[in-house]
N, C-alpha and C positions, 0 to 999 in steps of 0.2 A: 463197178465204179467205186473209187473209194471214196472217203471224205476229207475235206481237206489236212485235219487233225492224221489221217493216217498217211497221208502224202508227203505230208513235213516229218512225220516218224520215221519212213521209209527213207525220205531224204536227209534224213539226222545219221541214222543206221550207216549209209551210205560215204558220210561224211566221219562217219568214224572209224567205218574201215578203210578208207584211203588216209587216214592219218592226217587232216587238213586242219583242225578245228584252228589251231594255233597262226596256220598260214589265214581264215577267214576273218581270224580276230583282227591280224597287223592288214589287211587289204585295205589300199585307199582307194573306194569305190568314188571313180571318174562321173562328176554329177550330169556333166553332154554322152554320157554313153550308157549309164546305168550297168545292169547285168545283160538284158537282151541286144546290145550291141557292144558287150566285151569284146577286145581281142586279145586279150592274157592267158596266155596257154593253159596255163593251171585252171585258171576260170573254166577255159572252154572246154577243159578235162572232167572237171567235178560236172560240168554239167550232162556231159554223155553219160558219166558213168550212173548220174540221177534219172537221164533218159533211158540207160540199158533196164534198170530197175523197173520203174515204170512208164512207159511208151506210153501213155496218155497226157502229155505235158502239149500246151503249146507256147507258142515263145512269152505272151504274159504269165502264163500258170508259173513257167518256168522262175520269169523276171523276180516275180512275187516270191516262191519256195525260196531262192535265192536270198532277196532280202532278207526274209526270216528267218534265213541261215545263218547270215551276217550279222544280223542285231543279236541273235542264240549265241552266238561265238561270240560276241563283244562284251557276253555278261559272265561267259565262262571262268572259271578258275583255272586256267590254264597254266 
């Protein structure tokens, strides 16, 4: 089991080999749908490839890494 500190690392790692940080920066996250009921492909994509990583997410864990991902990318120097 990890912690969540290593989950968002894992999920950063993730997000930096698929090359996104810049697309999470510009995302206007839809405030009726959040991240757990995306249907923007890219969304739905970073988030498999968070799930192939680590298979212990469920759709909140997810919701949440996500966010974190988004506000991390929004303070980026990109």
């Amino acid at each position: 089991m990890y912690s969540d500190k290593e989950i968002l690392d894992r999920a950063q790692k993730v997000i930096t080999k698929l090359k996104m940080w810049k697309f999470l920066k510009n995302y206007e996250l839809h405030s009726n749908t959040g991240f757990c009921y995306c249907t923007n492909k890219t969304i739905l994509n970073i988030m498999n490839e968070i799930q192939k990583d680590y298979d212990g997410h469920s759709g909140a864990s997810m919701g949440i890494t996500m966010r974190n991902l988004h506000k991390i990318a929004k303070f980026k120097n990109i």
